[in-house]
ChimeraX commands (.cxc) that place a marker at each C-alpha (Angstrom):
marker #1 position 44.88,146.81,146.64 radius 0.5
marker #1 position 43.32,147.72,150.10 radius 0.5
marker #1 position 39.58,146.59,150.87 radius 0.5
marker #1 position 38.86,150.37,150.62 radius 0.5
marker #1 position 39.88,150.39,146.76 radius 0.5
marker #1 position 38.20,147.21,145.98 radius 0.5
marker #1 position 34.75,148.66,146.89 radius 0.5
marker #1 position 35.12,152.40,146.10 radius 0.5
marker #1 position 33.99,152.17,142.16 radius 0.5
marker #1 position 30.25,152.67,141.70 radius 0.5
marker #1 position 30.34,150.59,138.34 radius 0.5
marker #1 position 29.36,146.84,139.20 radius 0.5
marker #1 position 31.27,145.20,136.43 radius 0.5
marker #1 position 34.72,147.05,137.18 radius 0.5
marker #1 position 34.16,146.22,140.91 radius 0.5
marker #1 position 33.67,143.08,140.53 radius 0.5
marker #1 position 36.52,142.37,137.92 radius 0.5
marker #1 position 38.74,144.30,140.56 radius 0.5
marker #1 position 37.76,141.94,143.78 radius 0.5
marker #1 position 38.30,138.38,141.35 radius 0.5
marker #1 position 41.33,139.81,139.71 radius 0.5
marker #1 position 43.07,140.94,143.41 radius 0.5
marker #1 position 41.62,137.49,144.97 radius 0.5
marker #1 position 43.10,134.90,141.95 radius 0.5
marker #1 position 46.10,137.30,141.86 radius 0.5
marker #1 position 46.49,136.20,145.68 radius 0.5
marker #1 position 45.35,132.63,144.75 radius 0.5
marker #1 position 48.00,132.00,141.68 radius 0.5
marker #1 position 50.41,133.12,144.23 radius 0.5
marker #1 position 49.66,130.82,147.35 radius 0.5
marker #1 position 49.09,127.80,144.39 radius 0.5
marker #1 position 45.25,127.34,146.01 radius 0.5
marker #1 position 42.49,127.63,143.66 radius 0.5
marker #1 position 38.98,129.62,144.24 radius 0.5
marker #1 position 35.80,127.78,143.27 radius 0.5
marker #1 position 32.52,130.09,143.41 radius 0.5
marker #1 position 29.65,127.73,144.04 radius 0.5
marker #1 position 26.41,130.09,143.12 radius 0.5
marker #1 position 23.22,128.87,143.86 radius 0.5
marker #1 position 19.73,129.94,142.24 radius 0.5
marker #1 position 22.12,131.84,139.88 radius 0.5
marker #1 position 18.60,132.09,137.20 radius 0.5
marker #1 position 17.39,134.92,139.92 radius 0.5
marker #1 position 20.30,137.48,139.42 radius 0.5
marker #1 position 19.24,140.40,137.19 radius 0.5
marker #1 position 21.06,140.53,133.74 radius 0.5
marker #1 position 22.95,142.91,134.49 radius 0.5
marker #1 position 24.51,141.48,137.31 radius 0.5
marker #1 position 25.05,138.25,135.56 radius 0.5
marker #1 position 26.84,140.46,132.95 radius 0.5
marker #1 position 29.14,141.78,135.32 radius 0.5
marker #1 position 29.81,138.21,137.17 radius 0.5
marker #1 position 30.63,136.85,133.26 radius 0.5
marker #1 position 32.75,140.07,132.55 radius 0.5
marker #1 position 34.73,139.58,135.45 radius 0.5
marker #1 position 34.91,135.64,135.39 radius 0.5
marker #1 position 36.23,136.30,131.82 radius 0.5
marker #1 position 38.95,138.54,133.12 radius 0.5
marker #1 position 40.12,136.87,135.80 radius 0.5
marker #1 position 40.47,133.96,133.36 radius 0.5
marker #1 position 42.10,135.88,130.98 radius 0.5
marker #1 position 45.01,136.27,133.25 radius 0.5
marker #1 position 45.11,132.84,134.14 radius 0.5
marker #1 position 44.27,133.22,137.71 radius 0.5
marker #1 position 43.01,129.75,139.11 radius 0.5
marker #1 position 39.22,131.00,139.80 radius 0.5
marker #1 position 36.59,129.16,138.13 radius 0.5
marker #1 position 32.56,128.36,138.94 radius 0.5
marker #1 position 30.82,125.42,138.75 radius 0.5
marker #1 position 27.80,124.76,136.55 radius 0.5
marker #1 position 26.24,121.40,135.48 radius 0.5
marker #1 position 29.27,118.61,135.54 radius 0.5
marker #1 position 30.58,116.81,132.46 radius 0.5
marker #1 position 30.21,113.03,132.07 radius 0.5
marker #1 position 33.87,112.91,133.77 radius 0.5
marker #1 position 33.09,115.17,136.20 radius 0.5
marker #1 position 30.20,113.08,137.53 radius 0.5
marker #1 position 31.94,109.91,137.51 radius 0.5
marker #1 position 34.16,111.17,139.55 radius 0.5
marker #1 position 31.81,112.99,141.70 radius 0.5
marker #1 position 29.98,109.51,141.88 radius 0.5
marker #1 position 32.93,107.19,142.63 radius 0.5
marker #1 position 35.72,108.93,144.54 radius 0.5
marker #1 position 33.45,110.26,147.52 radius 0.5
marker #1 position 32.49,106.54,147.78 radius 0.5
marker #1 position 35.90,105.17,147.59 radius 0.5
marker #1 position 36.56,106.69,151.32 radius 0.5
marker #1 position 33.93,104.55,152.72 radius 0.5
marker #1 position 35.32,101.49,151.01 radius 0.5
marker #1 position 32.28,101.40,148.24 radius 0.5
marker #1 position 32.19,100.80,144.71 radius 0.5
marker #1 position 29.75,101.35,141.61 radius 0.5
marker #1 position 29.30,99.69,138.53 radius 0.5
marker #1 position 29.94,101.37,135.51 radius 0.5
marker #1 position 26.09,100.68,134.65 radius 0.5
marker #1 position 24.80,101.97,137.73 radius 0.5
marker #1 position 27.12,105.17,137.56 radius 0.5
marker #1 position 25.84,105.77,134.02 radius 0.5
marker #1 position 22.17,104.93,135.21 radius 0.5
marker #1 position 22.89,107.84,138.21 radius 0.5
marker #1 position 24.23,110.19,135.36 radius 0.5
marker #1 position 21.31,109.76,133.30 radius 0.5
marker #1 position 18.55,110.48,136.03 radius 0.5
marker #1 position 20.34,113.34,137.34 radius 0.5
marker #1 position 21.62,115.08,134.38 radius 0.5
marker #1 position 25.23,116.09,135.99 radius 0.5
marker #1 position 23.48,118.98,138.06 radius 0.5
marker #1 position 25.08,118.29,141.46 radius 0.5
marker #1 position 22.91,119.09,143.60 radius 0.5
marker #1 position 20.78,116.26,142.21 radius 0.5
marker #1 position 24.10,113.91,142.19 radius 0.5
marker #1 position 24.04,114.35,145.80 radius 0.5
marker #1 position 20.55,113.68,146.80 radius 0.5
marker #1 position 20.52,110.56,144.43 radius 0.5
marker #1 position 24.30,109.14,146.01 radius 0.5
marker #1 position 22.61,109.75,149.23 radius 0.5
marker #1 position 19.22,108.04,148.76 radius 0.5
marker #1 position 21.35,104.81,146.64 radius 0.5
marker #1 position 24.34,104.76,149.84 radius 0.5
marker #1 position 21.38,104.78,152.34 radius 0.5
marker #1 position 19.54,101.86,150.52 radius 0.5
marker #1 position 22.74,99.82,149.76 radius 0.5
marker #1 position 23.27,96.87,151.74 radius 0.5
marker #1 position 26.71,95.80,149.56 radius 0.5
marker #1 position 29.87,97.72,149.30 radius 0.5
marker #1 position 29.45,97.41,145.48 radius 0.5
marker #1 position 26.36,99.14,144.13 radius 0.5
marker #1 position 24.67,97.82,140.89 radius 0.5
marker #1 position 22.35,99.34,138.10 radius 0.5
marker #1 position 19.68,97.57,139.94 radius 0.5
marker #1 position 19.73,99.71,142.95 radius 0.5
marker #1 position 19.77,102.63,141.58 radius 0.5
marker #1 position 16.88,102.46,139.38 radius 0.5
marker #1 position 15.09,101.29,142.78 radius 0.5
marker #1 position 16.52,104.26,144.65 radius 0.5
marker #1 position 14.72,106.39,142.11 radius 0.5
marker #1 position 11.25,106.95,143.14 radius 0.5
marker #1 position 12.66,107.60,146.65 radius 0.5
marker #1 position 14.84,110.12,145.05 radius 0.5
marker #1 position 12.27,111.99,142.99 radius 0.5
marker #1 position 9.94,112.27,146.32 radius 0.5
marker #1 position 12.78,114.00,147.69 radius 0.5
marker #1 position 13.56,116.57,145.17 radius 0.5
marker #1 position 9.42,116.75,144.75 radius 0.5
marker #1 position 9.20,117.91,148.54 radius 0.5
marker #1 position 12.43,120.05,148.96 radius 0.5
marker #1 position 13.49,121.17,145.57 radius 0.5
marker #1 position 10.82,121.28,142.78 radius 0.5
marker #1 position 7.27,122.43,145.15 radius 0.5
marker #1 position 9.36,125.79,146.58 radius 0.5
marker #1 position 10.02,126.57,143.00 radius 0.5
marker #1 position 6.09,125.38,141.74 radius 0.5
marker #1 position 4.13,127.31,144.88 radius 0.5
marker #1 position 5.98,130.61,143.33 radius 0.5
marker #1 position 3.94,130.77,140.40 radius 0.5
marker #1 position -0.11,132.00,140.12 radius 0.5
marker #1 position -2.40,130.13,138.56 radius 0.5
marker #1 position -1.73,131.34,135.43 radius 0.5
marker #1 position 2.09,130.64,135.51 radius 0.5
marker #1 position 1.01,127.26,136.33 radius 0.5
marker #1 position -1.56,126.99,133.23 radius 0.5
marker #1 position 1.80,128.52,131.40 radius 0.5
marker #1 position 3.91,125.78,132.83 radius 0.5
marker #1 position 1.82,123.05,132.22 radius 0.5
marker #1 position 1.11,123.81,128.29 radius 0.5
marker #1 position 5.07,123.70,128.14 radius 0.5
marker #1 position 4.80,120.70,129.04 radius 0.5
marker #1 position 2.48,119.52,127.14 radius 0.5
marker #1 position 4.59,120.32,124.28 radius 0.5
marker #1 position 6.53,116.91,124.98 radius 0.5
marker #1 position 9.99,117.86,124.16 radius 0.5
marker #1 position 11.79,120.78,125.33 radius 0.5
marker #1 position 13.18,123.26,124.83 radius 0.5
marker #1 position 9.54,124.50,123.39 radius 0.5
marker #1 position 8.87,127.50,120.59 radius 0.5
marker #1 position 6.33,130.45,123.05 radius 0.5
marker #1 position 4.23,129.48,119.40 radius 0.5
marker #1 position 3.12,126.00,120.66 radius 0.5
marker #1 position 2.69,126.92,124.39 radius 0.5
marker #1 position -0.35,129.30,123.09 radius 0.5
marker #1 position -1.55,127.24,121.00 radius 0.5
marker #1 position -1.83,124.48,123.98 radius 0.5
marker #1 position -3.53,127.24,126.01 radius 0.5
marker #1 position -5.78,128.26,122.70 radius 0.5
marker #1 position -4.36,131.87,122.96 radius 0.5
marker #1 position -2.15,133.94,120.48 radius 0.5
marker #1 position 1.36,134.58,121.31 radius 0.5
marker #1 position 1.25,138.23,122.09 radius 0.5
marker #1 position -1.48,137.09,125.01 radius 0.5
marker #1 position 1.29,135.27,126.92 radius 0.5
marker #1 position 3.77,137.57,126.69 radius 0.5
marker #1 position 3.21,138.63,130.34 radius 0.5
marker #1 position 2.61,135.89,131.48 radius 0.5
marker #1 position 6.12,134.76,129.94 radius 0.5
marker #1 position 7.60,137.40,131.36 radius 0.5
marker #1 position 7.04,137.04,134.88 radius 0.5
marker #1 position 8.35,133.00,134.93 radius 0.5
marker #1 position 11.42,134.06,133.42 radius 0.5
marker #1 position 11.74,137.03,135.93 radius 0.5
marker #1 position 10.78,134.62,138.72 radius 0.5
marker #1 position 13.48,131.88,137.55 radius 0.5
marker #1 position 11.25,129.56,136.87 radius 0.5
marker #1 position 11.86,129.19,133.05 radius 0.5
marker #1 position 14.50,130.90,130.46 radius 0.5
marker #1 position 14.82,131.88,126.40 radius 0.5
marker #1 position 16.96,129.75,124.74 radius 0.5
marker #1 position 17.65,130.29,121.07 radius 0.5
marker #1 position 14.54,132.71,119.19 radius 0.5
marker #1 position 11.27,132.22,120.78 radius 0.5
marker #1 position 12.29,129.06,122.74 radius 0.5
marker #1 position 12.07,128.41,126.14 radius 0.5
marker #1 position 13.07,125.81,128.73 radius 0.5
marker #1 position 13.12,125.15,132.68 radius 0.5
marker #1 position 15.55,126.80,134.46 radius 0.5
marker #1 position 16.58,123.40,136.65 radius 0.5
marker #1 position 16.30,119.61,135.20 radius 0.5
marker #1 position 13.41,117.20,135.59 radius 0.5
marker #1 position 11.31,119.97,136.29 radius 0.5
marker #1 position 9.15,118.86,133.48 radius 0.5
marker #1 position 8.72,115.25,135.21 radius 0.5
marker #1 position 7.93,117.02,138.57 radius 0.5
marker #1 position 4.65,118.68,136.98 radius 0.5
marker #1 position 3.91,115.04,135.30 radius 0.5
marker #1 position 3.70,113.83,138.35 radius 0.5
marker #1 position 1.02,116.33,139.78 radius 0.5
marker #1 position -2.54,115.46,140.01 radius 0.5
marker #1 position -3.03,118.84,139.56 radius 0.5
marker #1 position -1.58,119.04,135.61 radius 0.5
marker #1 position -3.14,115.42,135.43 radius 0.5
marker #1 position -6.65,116.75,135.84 radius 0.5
marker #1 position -6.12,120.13,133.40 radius 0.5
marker #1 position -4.78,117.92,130.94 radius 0.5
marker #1 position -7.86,116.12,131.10 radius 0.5
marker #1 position -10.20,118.91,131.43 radius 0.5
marker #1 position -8.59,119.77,127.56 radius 0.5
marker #1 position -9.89,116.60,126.25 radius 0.5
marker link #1:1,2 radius 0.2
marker link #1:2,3 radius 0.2
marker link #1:3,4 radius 0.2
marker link #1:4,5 radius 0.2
marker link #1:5,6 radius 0.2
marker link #1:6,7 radius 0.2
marker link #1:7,8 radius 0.2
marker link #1:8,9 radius 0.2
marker link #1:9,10 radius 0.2
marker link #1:10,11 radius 0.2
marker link #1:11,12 radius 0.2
marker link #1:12,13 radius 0.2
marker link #1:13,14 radius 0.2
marker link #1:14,15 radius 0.2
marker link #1:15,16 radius 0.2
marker link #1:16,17 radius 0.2
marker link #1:17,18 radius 0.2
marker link #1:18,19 radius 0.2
marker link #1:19,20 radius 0.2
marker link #1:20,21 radius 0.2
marker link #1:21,22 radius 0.2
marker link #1:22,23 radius 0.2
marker link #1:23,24 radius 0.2
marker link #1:24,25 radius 0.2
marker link #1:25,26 radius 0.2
marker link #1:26,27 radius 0.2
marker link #1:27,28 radius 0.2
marker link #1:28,29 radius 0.2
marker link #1:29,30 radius 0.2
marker link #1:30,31 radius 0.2
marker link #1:31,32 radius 0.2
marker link #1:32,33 radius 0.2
marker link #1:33,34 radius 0.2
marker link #1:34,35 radius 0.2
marker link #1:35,36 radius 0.2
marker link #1:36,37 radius 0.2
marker link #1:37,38 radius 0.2
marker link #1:38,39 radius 0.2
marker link #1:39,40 radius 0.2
marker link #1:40,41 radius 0.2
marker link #1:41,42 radius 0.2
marker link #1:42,43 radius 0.2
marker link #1:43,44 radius 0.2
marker link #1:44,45 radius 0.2
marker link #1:45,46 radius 0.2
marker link #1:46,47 radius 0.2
marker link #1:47,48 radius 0.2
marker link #1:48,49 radius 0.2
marker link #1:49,50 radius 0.2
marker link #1:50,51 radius 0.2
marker link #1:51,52 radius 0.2
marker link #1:52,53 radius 0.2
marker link #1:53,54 radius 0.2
marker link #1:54,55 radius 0.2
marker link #1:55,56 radius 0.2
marker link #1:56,57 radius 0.2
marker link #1:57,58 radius 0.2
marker link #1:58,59 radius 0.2
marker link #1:59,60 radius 0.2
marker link #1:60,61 radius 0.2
marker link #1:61,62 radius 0.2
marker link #1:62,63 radius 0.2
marker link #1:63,64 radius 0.2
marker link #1:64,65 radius 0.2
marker link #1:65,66 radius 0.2
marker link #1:66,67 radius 0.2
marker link #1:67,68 radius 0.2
marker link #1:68,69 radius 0.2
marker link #1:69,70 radius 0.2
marker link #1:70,71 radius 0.2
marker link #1:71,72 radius 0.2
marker link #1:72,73 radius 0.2
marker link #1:73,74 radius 0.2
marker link #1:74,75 radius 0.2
marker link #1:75,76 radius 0.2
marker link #1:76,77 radius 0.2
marker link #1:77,78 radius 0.2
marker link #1:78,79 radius 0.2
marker link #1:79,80 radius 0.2
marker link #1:80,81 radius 0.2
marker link #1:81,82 radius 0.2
marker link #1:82,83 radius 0.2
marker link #1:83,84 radius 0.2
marker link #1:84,85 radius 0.2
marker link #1:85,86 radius 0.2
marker link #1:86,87 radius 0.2
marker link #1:87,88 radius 0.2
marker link #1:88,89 radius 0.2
marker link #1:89,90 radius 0.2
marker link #1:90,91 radius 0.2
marker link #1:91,92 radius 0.2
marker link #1:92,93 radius 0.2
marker link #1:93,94 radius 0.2
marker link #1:94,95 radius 0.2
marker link #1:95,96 radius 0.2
marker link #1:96,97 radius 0.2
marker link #1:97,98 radius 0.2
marker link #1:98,99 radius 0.2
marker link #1:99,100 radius 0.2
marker link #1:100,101 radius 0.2
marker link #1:101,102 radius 0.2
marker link #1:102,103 radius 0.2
marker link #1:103,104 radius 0.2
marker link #1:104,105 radius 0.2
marker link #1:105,106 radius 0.2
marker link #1:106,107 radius 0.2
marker link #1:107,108 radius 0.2
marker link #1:108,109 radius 0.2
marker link #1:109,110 radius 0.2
marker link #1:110,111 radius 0.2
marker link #1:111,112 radius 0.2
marker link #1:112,113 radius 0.2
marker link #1:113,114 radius 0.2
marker link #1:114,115 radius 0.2
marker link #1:115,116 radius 0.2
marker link #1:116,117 radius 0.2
marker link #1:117,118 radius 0.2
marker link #1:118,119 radius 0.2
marker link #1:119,120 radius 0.2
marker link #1:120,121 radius 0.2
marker link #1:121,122 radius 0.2
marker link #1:122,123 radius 0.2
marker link #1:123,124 radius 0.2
marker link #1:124,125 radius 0.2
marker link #1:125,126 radius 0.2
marker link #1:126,127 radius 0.2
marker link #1:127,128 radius 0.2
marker link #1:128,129 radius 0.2
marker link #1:129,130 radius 0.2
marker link #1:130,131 radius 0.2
marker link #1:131,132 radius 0.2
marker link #1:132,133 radius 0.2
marker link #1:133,134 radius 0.2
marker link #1:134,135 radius 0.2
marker link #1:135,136 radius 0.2
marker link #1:136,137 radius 0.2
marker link #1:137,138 radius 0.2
marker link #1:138,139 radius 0.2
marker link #1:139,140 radius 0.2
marker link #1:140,141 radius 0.2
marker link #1:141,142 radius 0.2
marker link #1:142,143 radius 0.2
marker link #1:143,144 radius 0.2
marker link #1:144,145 radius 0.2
marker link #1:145,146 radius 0.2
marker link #1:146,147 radius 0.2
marker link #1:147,148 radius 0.2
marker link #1:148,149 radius 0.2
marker link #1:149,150 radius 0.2
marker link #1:150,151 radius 0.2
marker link #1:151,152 radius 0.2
marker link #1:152,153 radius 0.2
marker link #1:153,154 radius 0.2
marker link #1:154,155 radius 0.2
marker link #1:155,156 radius 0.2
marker link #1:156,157 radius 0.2
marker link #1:157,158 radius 0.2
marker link #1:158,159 radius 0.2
marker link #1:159,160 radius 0.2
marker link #1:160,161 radius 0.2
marker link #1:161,162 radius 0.2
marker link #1:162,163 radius 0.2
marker link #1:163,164 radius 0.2
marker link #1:164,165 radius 0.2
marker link #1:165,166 radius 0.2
marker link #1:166,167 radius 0.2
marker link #1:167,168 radius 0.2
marker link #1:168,169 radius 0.2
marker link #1:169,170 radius 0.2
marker link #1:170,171 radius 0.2
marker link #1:171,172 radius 0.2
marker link #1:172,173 radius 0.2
marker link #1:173,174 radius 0.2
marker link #1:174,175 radius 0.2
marker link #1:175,176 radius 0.2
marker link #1:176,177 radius 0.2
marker link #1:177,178 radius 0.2
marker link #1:178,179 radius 0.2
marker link #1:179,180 radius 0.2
marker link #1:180,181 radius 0.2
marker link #1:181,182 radius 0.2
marker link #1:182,183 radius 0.2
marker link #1:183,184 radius 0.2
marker link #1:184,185 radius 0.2
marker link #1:185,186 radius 0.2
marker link #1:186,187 radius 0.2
marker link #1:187,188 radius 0.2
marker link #1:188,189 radius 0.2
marker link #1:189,190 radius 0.2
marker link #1:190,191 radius 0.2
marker link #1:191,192 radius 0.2
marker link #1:192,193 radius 0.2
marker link #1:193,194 radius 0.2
marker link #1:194,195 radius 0.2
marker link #1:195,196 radius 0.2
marker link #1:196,197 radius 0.2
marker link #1:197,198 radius 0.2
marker link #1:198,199 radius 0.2
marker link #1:199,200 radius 0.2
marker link #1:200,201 radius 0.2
marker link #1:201,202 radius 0.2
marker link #1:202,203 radius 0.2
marker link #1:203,204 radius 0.2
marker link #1:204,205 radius 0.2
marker link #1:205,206 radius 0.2
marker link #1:206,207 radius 0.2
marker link #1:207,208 radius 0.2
marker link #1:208,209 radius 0.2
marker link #1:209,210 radius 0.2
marker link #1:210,211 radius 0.2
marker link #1:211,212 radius 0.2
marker link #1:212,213 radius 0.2
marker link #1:213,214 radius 0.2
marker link #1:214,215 radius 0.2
marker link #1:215,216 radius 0.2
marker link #1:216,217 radius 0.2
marker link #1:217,218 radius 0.2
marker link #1:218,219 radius 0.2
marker link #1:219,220 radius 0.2
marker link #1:220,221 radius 0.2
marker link #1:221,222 radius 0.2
marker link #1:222,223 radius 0.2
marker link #1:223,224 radius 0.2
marker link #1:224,225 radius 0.2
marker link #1:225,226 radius 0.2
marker link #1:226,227 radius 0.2
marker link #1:227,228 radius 0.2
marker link #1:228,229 radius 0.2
marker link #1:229,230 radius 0.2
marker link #1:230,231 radius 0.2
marker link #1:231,232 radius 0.2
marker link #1:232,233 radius 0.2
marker link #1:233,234 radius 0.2
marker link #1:234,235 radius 0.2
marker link #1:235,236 radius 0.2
view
């Protein structure tokens, strides 16, 4: 198809489908495969995510080597631990790799940042559970600074009131049921309220009246704010 075909539909989903169809067509060919790395994918519109899963589905379908990358299996962090090491002659432990995997949930992003901070701090070529779990606060300062407060200085006060009964709850996901009743309002009165985090990103539904963060350890950011410290007091 020429780049003049691939645009000319007006309906997003059949566009889309058309450009990752043509473009693993042309990969499967060449034996290269495409990897879509999407970032802050929780702020695309639902009917744009439709589209993206519609043609992802397609393309898939046909057995075209395109693919995108979400939160990483256990495998897939190992290796995503261990192999980028191995070029700088370093090693882990199996107990620090599963310590690594355990603090940053497979989200890669957060992989990253925590190999980085652990390399940076390691004085051996082999790097032990110990390390890691000293690397940690240093990590979490850095996702506190340049991941988590962008996301946090988004939301009004009354996202934040929103945000903080969530976690209050203690384990999440949380029912929209105990949220209110940590704020001491009814359900329907947080509806908007509701609304606008999950519009914003900042939260999602997950199964029927459930919600959770949109990114990991977001929870443990707010627990470490003086500023959910003190409301949680203030509700004593």
């Amino acid at each position: 198809m020429q780049e003049r075909e691939l645009y000319s539909s007006v309906n997003l989903t059949q566009g889309l489908t058309d450009v990752f169809t043509t473009v693993g067509e042309t990969a499967y060919k060449a034996g290269i495969p495409i990897c879509f790395f999407i970032d802050e994918i929780q702020y695309m519109k639902p009917k744009e995510l439709g589209s993206l899963i519609s043609a992802l589905h397609r393309t898939n379908q046909l057995g075209y080597p395109v693919m995108e990358i979400g939160s990483l299996t256990d495998e897939q962090s190992r290796n995503a631990i261990a192999i980028p090491a191995q070029k700088f002659g370093v090693t882990y432990t199996d107990e620090a790799i599963d310590k690594i995997i355990s603090i940053t949930k497979g989200y890669p992003f957060f992989i990253q940042q925590m190999c980085q901070v652990v390399y940076k701090n390691a004085d051996e070529k082999e790097i032990d559970c110990s390390l890691v779990e000293n690397s940690a606060e240093e990590f979490y300062k850095l996702l506190d600074v340049g991941f988590f407060k962008v996301r946090y200085e988004r939301c009004a006060d009354g996202d934040r009131k929103f945000i903080f009964a969530m976690v209050q709850c203690g384990e999440l996901p949380c029912t929209v049921a105990n949220v209110a009743k940590n704020l001491n309002k009814n359900v329907n009165s947080v509806s908007t309220t509701r609304a606008q985090l999950i519009s914003k990103g900042i939260i999602y539904p997950i199964r029927y009246r459930e919600l959770d963060f949109t990114v990991p350890e977001f929870s443990g950011y707010i627990q470490r704010l003086e500023e959910y410290r003190a409301w949680c007091k203030d509700k004593e």
